[in-house]
C-alpha positions in Angstrom: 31.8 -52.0 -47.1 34.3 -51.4 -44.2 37.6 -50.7 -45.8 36.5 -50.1 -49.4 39.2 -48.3 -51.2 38.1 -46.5 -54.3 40.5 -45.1 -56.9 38.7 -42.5 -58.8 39.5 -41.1 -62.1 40.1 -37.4 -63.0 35.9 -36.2 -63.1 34.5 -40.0 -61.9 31.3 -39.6 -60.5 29.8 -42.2 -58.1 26.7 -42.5 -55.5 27.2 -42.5 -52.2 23.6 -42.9 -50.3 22.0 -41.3 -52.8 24.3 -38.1 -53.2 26.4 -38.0 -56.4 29.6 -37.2 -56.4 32.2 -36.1 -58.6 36.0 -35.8 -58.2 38.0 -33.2 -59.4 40.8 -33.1 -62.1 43.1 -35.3 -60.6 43.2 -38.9 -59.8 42.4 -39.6 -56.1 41.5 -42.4 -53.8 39.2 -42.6 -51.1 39.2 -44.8 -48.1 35.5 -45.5 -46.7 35.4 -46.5 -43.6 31.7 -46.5 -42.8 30.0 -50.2 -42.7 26.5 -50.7 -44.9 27.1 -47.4 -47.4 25.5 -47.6 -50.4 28.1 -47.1 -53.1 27.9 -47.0 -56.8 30.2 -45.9 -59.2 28.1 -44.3 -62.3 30.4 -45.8 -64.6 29.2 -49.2 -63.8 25.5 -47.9 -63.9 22.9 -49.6 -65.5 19.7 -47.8 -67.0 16.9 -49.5 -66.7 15.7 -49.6 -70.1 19.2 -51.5 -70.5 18.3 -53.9 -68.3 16.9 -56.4 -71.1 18.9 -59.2 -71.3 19.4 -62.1 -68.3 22.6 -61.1 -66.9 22.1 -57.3 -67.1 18.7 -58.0 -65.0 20.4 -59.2 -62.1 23.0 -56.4 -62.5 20.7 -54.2 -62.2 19.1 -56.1 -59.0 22.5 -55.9 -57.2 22.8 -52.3 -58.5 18.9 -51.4 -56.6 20.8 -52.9 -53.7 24.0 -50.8 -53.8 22.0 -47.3 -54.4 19.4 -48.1 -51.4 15.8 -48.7 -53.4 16.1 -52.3 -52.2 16.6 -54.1 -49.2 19.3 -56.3 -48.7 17.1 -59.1 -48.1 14.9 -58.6 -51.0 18.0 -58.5 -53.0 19.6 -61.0 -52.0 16.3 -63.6 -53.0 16.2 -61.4 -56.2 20.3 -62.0 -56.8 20.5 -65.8 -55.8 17.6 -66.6 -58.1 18.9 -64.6 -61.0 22.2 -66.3 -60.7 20.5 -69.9 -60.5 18.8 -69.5 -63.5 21.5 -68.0 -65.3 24.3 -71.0 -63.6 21.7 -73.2 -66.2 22.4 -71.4 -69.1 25.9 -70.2 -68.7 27.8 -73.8 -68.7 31.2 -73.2 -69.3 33.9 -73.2 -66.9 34.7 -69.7 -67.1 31.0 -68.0 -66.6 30.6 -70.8 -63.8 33.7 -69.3 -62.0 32.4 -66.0 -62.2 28.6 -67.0 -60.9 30.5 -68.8 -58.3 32.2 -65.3 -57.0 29.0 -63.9 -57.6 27.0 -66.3 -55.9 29.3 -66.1 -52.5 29.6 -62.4 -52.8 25.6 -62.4 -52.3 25.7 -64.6 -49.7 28.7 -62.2 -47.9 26.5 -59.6 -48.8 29.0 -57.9 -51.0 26.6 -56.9 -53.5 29.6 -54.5 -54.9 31.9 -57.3 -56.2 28.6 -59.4 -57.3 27.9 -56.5 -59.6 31.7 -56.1 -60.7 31.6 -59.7 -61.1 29.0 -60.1 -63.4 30.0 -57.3 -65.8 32.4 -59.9 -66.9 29.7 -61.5 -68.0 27.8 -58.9 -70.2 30.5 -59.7 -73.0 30.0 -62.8 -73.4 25.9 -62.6 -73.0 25.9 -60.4 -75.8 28.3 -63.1 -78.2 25.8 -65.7 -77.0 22.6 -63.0 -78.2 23.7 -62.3 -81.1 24.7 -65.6 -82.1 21.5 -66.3 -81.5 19.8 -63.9 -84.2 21.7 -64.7 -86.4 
């Protein structure tokens, strides 16, 4: 994550290998510098009971990544499969665009804009659920 830039929000929180930290009561930013951190803002953080649906699963894979409790290599398997068997589900142009950013940030091993880039698609999982039960 060389050259991450995070803007941070009056009292944000976020994980930084393992240590959480919070800012204080006015916007900042923060430059890391450090290669293979483990970042995670706790805004974007998934609980695992939350983890229910298909895209919020590999979220949460790529989230394990980002905080350290798995190995790149394991999550990268975990990821690219997740995202292959959501790429035959989620057919529309759109959600393929955003698998497609997904799927090369995985392969990068950029598992911070694979997660961003599937939140996009948590919206639109949950229009497709619920259409569903109804």
């Amino acid at each position: 994550m060389s050259g991450l830039v995070l803007k941070l929000a009056p009292k944000e929180r976020l994980l930084i290998n393992g240590a959480v930290i919070e800012n204080g009561d006015r916007r900042s930013r923060l430059s890391i510098l450090t290669s293979d951190v483990n970042i995670l803002r706790l805004k974007d953080a998934i609980h695992p009971t939350q983890a229910k649906t298909p895209v919020k699963r590999v979220c949460y894979a790529a989230q394990l990544v980002l905080i350290g409790e798995l190995s790149a290599a394991e999550g990268k398997a975990a990821l690219l499969e997740g995202l292959e068997e959501l790429s035959h589900v989620l057919l529309d142009n759109d959600s393929r665009h955003h698998l497609s950013i997904a799927t090369d940030a995985v392969l990068d091993g950029n598992f911070y804009l694979c997660l961003k880039t599937l939140r996009y698609l948590i919206p639109r999982e949950n229009r497709l659920l619920g259409a569903c039960q109804e």
